[in-house]
N, C-alpha and C positions, 0 to 999 in steps of 0.2 A: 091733799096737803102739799106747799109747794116744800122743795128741799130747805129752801132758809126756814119756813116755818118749822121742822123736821130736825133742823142744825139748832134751833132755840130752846125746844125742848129737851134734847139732847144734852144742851148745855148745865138746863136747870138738874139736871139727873143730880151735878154733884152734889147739893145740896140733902142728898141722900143718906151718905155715911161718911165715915171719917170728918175732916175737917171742915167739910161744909156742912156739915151737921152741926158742930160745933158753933158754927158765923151761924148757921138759922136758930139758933137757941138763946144765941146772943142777941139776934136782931127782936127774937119775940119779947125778949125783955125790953129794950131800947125803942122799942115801936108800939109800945103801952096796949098790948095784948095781955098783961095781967090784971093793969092797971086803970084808970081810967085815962083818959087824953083831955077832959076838961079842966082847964081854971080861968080865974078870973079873967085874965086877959085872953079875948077874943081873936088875936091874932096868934097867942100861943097855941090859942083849942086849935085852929085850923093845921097849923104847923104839924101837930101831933099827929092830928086826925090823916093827917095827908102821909107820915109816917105809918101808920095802922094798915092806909090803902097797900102803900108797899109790899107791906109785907104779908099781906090777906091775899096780894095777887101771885107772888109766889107760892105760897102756900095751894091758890088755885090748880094755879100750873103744873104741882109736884101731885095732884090730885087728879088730875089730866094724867099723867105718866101711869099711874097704878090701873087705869082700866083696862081691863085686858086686849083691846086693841091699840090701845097705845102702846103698852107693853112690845106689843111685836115688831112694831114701826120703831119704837127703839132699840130693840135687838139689830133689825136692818140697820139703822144709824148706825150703829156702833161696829157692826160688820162692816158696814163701806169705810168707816174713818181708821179701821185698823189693817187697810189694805196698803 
């Protein structure tokens, strides 16, 4: 894994607790994860649906973080960036 890829995942971390908990709570509402993304207009469904992707690939990535080898490779991150 190169270090930019390393410093991206690193980044999604906040999204973990406190306030970027809060923005992913908000984005799973606003990016029709409870809801459906279809109506009648066709270019709305896509709009939405391309909203959904958003936010299903953060959610990927913060899903990425919690394996236990990712876990460690962020501990390093977080070790080099508080030096």
């Amino acid at each position: 894994m190169t270090k930019k890829e390393k410093d991206i995942l690193a980044a999604y971390s906040i999204f973990e607790e406190g306030q970027g908990k809060l923005v992913l709570e908000d984005l799973e509402k606003s990016c029709f994860m409870k809801d459906t993304p279809f109506v009648s207009d066709p270019h709305v469904t896509a709009f939405n649906c391309g909203k959904q992707d958003v936010y299903q690939r953060i959610v990927l990535i913060m899903e990425e973080l919690k394996k236990p080898v990712k876990r460690q490779e962020k501990a390093e991150i977080q070790e080099e960036t508080e030096k």
